[in-house]
SELORO-178357 format. One record per residue: x, y, z of N, C-alpha, C in turn; residue in one letter. Coordinates in steps of 0.02 Angstrom, whole numbers, padded with zeros to 5 digits, always signed. Atoms other than C-alpha are relative to their C-alpha. Layout:
! residues N
XYZXYZXYZa;...
***
This chain:
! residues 273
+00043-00059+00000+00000+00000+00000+00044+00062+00000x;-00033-00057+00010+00063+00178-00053-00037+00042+00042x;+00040-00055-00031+00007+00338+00049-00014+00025-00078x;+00044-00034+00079-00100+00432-00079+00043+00052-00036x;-00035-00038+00045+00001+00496-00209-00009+00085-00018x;+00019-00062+00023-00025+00697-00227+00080+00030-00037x;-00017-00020+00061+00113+00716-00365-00049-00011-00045x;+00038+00031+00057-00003+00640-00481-00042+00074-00036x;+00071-00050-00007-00138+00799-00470+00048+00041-00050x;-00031-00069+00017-00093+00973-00562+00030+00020+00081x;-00036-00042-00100+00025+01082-00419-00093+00034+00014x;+00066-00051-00031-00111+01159-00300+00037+00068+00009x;-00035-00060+00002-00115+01310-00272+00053+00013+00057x;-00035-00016-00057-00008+01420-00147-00003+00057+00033x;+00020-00054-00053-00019+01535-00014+00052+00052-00007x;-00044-00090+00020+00048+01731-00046+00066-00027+00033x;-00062-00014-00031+00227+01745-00036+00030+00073+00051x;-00026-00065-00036+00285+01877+00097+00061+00009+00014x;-00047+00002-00035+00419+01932+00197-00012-00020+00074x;+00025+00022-00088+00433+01884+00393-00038+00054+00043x;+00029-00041-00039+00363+02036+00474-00064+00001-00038x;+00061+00022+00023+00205+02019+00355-00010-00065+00023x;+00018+00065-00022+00199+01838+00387-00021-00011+00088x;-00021+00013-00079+00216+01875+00577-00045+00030+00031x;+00061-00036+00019+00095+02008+00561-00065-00028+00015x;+00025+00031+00000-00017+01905+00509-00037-00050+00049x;+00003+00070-00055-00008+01764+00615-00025+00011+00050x;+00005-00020-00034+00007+01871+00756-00098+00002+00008x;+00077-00015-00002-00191+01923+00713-00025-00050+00012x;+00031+00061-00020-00238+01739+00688+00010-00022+00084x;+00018+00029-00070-00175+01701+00872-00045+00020+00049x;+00038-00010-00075-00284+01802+00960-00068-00024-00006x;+00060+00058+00012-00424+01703+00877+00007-00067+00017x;-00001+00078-00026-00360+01541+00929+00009+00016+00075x;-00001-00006-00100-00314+01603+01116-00065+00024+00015x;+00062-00008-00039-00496+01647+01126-00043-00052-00014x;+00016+00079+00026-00514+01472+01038-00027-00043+00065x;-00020+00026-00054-00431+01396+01179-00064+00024+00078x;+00034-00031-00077-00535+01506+01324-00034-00037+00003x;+00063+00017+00024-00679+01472+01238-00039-00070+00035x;+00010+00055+00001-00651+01287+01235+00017-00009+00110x;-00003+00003-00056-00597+01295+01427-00052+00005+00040x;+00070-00026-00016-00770+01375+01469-00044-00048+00008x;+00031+00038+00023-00841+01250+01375-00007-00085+00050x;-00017+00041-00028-00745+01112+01481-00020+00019+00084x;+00019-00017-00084-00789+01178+01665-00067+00000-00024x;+00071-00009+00003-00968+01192+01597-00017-00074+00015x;+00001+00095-00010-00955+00995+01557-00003-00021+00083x;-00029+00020-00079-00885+00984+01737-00061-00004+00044x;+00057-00019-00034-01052+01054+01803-00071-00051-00029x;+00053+00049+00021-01171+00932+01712-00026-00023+00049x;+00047+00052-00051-01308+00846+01814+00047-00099-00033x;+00016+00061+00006-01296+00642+01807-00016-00016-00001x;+00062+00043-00002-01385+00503+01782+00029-00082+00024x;-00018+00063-00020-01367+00336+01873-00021-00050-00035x;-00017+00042+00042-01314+00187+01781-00005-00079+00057x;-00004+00039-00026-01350-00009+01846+00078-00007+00001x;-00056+00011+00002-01191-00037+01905+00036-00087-00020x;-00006+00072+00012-01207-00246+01867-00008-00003-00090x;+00020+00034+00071-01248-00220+01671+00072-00039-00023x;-00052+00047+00051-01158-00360+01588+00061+00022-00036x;-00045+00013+00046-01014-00360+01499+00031-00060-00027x;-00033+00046-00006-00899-00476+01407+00084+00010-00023x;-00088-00004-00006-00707-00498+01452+00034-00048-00033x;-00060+00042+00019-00570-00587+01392-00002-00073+00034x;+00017+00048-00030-00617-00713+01533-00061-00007+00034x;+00079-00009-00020-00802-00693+01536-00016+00039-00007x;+00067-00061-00010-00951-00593+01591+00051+00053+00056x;-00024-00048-00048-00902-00443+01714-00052+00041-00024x;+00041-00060+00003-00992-00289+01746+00011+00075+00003x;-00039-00068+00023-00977-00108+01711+00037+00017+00042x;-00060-00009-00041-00926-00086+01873+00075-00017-00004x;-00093+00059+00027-00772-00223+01843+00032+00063-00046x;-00049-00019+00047-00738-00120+01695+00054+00076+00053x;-00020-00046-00038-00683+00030+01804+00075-00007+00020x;-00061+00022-00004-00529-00074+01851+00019+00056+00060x;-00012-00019-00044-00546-00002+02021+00023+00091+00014x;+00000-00078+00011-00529+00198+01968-00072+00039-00001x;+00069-00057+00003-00658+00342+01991-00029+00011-00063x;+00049-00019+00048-00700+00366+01822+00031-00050-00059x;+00000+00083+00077-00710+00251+01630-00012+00040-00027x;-00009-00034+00071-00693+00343+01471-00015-00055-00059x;+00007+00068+00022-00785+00198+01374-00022+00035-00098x;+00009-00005+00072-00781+00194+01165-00024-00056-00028x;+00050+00045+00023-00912+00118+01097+00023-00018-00087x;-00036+00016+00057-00836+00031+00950-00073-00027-00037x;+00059+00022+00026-00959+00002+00791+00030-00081-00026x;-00017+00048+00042-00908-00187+00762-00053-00015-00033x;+00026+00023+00054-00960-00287+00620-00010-00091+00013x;-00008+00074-00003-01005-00464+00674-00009-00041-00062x;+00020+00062+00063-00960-00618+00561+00029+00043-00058x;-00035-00032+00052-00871-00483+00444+00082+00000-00007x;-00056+00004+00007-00690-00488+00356+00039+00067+00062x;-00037-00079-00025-00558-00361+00433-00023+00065-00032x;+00006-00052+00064-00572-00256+00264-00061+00023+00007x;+00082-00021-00020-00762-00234+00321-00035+00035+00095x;-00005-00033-00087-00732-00169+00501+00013+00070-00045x;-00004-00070+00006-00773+00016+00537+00053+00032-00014x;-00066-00063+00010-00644+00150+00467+00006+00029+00047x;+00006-00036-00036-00711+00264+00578+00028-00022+00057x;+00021+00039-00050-00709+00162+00718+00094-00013+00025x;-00069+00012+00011-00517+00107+00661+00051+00067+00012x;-00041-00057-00009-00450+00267+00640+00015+00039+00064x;+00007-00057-00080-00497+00361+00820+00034-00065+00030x;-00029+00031-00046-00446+00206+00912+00075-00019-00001x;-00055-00013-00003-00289+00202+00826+00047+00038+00025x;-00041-00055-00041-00238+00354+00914+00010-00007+00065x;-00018+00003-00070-00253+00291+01067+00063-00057+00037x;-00070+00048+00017-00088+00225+01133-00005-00002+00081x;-00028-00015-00044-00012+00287+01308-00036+00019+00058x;+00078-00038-00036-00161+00273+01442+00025+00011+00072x;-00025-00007-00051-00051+00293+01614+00007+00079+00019x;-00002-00070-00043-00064+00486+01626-00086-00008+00004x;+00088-00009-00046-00266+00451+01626+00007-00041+00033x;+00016+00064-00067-00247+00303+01758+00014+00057+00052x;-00035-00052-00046-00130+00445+01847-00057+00048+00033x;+00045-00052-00005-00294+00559+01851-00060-00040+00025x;+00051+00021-00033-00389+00421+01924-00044-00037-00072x;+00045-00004+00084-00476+00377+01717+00012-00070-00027x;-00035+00078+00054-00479+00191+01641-00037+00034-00059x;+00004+00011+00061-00496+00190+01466-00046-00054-00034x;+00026+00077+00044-00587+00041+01364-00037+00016-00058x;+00049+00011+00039-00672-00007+01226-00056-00043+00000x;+00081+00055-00005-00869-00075+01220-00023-00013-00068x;+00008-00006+00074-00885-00160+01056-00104-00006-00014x;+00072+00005+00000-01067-00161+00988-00021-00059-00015x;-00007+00087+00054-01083-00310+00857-00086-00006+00020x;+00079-00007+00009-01275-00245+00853-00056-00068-00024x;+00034+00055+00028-01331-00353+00736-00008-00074+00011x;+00003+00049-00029-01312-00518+00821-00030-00012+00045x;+00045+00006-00057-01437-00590+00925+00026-00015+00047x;-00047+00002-00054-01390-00563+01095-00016-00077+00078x;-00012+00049-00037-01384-00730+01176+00089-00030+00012x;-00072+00016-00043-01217-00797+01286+00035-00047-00063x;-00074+00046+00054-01141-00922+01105+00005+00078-00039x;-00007-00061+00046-01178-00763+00978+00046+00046+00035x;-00050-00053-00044-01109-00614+01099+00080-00050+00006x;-00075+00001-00026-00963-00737+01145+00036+00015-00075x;-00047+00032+00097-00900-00796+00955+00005+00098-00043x;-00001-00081+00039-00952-00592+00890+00077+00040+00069x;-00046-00025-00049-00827-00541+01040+00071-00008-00012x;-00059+00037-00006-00695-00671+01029+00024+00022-00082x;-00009-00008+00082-00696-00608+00825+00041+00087+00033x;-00031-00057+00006-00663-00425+00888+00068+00000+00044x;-00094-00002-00026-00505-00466+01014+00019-00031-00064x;-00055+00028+00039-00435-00569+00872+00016+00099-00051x;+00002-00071+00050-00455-00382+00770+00039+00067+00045x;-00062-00035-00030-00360-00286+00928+00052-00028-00006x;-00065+00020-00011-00236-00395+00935+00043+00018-00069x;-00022-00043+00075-00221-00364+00731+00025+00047-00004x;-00042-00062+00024-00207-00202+00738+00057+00019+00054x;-00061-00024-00067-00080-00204+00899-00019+00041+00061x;+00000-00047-00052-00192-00113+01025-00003-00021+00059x;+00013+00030-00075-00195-00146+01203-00028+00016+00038x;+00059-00015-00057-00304-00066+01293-00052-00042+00023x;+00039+00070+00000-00435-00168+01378-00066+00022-00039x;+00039+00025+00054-00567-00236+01264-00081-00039+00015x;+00067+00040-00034-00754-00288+01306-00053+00027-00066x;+00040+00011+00006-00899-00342+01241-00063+00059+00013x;+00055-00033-00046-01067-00240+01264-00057-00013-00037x;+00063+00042-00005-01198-00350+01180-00042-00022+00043x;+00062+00041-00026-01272-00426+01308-00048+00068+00050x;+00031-00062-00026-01307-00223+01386-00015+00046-00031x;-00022-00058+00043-01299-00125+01239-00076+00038-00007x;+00057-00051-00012-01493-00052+01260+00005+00036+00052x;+00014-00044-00054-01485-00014+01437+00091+00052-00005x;-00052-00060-00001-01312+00071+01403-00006+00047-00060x;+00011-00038+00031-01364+00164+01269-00072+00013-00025x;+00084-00021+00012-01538+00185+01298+00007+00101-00024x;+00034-00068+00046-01619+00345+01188+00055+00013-00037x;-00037-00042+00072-01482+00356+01089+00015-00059-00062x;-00007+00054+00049-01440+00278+00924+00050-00055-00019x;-00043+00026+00012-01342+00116+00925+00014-00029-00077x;-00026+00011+00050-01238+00063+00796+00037+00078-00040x;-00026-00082+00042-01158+00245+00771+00057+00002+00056x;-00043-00002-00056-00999+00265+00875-00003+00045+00044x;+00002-00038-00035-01001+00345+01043+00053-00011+00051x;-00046-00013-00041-00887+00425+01164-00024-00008+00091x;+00060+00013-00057-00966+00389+01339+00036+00026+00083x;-00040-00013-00071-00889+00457+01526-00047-00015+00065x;+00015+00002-00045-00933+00393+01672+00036+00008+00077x;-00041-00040-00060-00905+00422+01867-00030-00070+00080x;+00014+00069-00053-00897+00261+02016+00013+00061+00083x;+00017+00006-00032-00969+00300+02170-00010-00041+00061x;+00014+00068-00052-00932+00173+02301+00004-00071-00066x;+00014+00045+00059-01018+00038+02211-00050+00016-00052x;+00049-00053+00054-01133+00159+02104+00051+00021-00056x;-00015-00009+00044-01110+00198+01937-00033+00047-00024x;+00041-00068+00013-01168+00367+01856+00047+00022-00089x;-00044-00027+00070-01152+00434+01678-00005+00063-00009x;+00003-00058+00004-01096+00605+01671+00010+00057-00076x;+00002-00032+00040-01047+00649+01496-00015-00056-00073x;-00023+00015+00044-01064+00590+01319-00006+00009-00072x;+00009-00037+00027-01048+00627+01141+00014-00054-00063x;+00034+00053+00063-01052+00551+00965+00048+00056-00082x;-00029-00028+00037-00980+00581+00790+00070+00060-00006x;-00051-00024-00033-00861+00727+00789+00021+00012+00071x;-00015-00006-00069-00877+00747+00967+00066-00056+00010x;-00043+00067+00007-00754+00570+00953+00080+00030-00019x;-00086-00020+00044-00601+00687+00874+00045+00040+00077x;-00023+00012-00058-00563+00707+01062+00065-00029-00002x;-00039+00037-00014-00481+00557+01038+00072+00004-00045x;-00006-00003+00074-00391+00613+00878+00064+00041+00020x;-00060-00062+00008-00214+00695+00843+00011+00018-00072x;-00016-00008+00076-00212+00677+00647-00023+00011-00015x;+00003-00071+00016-00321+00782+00612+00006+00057+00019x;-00024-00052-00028-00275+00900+00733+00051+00018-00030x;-00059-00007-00007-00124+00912+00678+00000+00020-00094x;+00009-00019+00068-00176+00921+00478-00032+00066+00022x;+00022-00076-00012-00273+01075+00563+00026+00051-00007x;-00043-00039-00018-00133+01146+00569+00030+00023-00066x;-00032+00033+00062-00064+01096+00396-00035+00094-00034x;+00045-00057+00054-00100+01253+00247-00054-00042-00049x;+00050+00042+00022-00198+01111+00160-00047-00033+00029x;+00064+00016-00060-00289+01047+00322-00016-00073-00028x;-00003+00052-00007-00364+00890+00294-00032-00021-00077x;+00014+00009+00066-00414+00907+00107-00040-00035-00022x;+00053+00049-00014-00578+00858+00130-00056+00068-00030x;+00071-00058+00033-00730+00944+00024-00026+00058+00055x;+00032-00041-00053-00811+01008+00181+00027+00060+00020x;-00017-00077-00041-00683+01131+00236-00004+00060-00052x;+00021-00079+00032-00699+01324+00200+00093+00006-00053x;-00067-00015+00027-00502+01334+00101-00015+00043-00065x;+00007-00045+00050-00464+01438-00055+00016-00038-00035x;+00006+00016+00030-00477+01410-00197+00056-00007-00059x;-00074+00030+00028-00355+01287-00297+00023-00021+00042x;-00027+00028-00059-00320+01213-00119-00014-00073-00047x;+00009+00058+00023-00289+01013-00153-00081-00022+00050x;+00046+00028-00050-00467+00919-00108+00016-00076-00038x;-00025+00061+00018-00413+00738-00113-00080-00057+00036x;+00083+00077-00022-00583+00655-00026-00029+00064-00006x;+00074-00022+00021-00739+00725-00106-00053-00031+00067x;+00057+00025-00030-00910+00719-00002-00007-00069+00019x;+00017+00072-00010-00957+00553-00035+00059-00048+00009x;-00040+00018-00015-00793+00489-00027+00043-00045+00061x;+00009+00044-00071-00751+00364+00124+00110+00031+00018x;-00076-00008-00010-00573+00462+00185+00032-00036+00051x;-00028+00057-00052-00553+00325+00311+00025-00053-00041x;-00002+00053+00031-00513+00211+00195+00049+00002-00067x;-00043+00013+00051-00369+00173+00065+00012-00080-00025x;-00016+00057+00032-00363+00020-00075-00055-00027+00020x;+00031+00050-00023-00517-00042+00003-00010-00034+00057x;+00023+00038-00048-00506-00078+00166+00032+00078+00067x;-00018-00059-00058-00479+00068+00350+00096+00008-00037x;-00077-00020+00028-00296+00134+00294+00034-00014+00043x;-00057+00026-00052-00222+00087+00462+00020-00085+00005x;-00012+00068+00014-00231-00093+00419+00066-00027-00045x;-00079+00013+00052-00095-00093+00279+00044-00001+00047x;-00043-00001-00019+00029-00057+00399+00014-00072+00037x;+00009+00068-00041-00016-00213+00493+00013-00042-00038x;+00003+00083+00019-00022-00327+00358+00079+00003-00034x;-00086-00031+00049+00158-00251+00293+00030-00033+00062x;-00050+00012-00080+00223-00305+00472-00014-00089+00004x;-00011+00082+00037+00169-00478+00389-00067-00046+00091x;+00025+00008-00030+00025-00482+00534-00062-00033-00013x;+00049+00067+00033-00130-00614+00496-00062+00054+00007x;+00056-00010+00001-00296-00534+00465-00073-00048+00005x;+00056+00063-00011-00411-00697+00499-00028+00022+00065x;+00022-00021-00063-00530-00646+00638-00048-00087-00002x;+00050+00050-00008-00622-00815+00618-00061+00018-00025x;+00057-00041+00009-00766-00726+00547-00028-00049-00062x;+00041+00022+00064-00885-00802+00393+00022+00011-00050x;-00028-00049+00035-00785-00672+00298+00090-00043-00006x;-00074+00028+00004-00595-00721+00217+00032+00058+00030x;-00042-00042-00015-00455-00634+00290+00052+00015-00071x;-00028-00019+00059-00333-00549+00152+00059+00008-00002x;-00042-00037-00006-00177-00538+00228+00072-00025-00047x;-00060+00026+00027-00076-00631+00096-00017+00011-00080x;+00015+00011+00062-00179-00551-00047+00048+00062-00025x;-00045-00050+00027-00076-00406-00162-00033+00077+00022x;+00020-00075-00010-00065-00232-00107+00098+00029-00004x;-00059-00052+00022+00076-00084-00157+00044+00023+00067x;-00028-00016-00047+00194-00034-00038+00052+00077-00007x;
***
């Protein structure tokens, strides 16, 4: 697999040439729009802080690596769970697992400054579509660890079939969500959570294309004109050759894509490097 070629295109355009005190100028103006970015977003975060709650059974089901457990369990003995509701795909290849889903969790690496703050981490996979009895939930489960271990992540990993109404009652499952909760003794309470972009939380690459003069070269944004747009609208920018783009790297590292699934795994079929 190649990263996406942008020699290929005509040159894009380019941004005025100056000198440094124009350029600095400049800039200068843009920061005091992002330091009121920043306030803004601080405001925004103490407001969060102040939210009401809502109490959560603290026994709903889960399933672990060595069984059932319960949300509580997941807590792993810390005040609060930062839980990512992963959209799996039961009974589906790798190449047919969420992009979305792939991409945000890829970012998450280094979880010991949130343990430090008291914060576990996890993922709650969905795997919706499978009727939720104790063989289905296990075998749709035991398909998505074989798919962390694929892509190399470690964080811990659960199940949330056999709870996935009462944990996401009124909202829409099968759409990925970001979810925060807060342990109480042995009470469980859900204080924040959020969905779609709200999820770029988890995210540094596009932050960091934010930054970029081309940004993330995606139809949607406001740029000028003759900027490169390399994913159109309809366009799936999670996704290169056909399958989440963070997967190539895995199968280049000569790593097995077989989740056991109904679906073939691909990891010995041809792709560019």
């Amino acid at each position: 697999m190649t990263d996406r070629d942008t020699t290929a295109h005509d040159a894009p355009a380019l941004p005025a040439v100056v000198d440094r005190a124009t350029f600095q100028a400049e800039l200068d103006e843009l920061r005091v729009r992002e330091k009121a970015h920043t306030r803004e977003g601080d405001a925004i975060a103490s407001a969060r802080r102040r939210l009401p709650m809502v109490e959560m059974d603290a026994g709903l089901e889960l399933l672990g690596p060595v069984g059932p457990l319960t949300l509580l369990d997941a807590f792993e003995g810390r005040r609060q769970l930062i839980a990512y509701y992963f959209m799996w795909n039961p009974g589906r290849p790798a190449a047919e697992q969420c992009e979305g889903c792939t991409v945000y969790t890829s970012q998450v690496g280094e979880l010991s400054y949130l343990h430090s703050r008291g914060a576990t981490y996890a993922v709650f996979c969905q795997g919706r579509n499978v009727a939720v009895d104790g063989a289905d939930a296990r075998v749709s489960y035991d398909e998505s660890l074989r798919y962390r271990d694929f892509m190399g992540w470690d964080m811990p990993w659960y199940s949330a079939q056999p709870s996935l109404d009462a944990l996401l009652v009124g909202r829409e499952i099968g759409l990925f969500h970001l979810v925060c909760y807060l342990r109480d003794g042995d009470r469980v309470f859900e204080t924040y959570w959020t969905t779609r972009r709200g999820v770029e939380a988890m995210d540094y690459s596009w932050a960091l294309l934010d930054l970029t003069v081309y940004g993330r070269q995606e139809a949607w944004e406001d740029s000028p004109v003759g900027w490169p747009v390399e994913w159109e609208a309809d366009e799936d920018q999670y996704r290169t050759d056909g399958r989440p783009t963070a997967q190539w790297s895995r199968l280049d590292a000569g790593r097995s894509d077989e989740l056991g699934t109904t679906g073939t795994g691909t990891a010995s079929g041809p792709h560019c490097h």
